[in-house]
C-alpha positions as CSV (number, residue, x, y, z in Angstrom):
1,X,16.3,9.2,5.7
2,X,18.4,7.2,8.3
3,X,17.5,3.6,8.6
4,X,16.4,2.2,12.0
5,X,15.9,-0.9,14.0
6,X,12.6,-2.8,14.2
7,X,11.4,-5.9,15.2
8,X,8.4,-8.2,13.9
9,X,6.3,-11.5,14.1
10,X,4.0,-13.3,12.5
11,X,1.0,-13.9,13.5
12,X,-0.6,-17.6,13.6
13,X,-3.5,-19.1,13.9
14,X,-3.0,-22.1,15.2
15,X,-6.6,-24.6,15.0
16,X,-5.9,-27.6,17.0
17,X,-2.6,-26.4,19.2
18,X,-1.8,-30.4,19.5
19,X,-1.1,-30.8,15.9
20,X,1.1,-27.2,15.6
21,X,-0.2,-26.3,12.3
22,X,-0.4,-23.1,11.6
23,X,-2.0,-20.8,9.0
24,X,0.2,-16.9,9.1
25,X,-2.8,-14.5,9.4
26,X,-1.0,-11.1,10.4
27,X,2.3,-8.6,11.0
28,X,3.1,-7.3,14.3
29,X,5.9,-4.6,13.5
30,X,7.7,-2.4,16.4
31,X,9.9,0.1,15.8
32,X,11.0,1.8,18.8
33,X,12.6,5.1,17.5
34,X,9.9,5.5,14.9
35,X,7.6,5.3,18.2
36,X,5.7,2.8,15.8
37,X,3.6,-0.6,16.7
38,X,0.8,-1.8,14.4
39,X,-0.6,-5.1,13.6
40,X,-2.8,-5.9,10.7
41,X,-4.2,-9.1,10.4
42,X,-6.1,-11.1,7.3
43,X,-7.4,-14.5,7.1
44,X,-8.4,-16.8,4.8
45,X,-11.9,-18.1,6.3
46,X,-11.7,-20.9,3.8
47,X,-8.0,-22.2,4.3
48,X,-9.1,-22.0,8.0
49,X,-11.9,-24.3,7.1
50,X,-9.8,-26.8,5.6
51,X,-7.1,-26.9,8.1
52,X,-10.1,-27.6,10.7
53,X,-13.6,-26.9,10.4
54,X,-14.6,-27.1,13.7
55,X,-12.6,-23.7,14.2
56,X,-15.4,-21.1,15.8
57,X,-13.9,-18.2,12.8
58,X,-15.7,-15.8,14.5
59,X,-14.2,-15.8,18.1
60,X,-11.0,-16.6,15.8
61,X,-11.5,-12.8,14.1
62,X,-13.0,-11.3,17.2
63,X,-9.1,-12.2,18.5
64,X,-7.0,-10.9,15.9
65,X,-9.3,-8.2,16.0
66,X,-8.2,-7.4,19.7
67,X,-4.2,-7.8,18.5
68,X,-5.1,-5.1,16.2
69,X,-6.6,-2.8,18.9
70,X,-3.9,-3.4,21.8
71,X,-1.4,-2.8,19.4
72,X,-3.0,0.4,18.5
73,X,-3.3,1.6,22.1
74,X,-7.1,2.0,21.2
75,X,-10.0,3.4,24.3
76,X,-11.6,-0.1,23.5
77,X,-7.9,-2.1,23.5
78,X,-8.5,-2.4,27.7
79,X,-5.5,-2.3,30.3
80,X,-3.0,-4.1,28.1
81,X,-3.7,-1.5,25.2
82,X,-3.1,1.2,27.5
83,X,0.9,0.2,28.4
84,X,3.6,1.8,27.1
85,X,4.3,0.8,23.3
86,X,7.3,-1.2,23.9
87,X,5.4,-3.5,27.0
88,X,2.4,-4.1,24.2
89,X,5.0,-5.2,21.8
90,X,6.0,-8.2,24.2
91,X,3.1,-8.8,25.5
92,X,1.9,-9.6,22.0
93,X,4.9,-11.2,21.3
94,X,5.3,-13.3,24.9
95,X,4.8,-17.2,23.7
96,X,1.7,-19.0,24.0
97,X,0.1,-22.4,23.6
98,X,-3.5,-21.4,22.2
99,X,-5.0,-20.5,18.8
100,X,-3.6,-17.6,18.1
101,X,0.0,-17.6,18.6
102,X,3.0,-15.5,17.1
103,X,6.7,-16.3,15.5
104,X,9.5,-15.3,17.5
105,X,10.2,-11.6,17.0
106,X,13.1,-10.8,14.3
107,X,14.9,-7.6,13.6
108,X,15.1,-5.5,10.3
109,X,16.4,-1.8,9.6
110,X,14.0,0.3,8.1
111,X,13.3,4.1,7.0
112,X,9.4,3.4,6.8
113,X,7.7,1.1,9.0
114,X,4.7,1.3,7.6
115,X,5.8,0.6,4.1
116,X,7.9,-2.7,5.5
117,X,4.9,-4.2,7.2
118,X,3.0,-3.6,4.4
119,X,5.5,-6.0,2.1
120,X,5.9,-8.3,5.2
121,X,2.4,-8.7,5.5
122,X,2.6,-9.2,1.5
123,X,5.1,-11.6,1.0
124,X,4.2,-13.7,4.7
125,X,0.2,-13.5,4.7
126,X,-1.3,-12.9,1.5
């Protein structure tokens, strides 16, 4: 199986924005050919506790929750979630100074998307 071009990020969470800490709670991968964009986030309630414990964890899931959906293109996702796959990629992607932020994009070749967010996700997140 040919190999093809994809991109990802990682996606923060970022408690008090001022001090730019950051705890990696989810993958965003895009792979255009593969007509692929998912994002799976996990976090660690308790390392978000220690990094700040004033956090409100569950606005903080109800968020990545949403990343999940738009990514997805789900009914419940909203205007954003209905965009073309490529325009929610950036959009997820586009820089921001709030909680929940993401890396800058990087590319990869792959066969199987779903099998290299799965050990991105492993070896960045978990």
């Amino acid at each position: 199986m040919q190999e093809q071009l994809y991109e990802f990020a990682v996606i923060r969470v970022v408690p008090k924005v001022e001090r730019e800490e950051f705890l990696n709670a989810g993958i965003i991968l895009f792979c255009k050919r593969k007509k692929f964009l998912k994002a799976v986030c996990t976090l660690s309630e308790t390392k978000l506790r220690a990094f700040c414990n004033e956090t409100d964890t569950a606005q903080v899931l109800a968020n990545l929750s949403s990343l999940e959906k738009i990514a997805a293109g789900t009914k419940d996702s909203g205007p954003i979630g209905q965009m073309e796959i490529a325009e929610r990629f950036r959009w997820l992607t586009a820089v921001r100074s709030t909680v929940i932020q993401t890396s800058r994009p990087h590319p990869g070749f792959t066969s199987d998307p779903e099998a290299t967010l799965q050990r991105l996700l492993s070896e960045l997140v978990l």
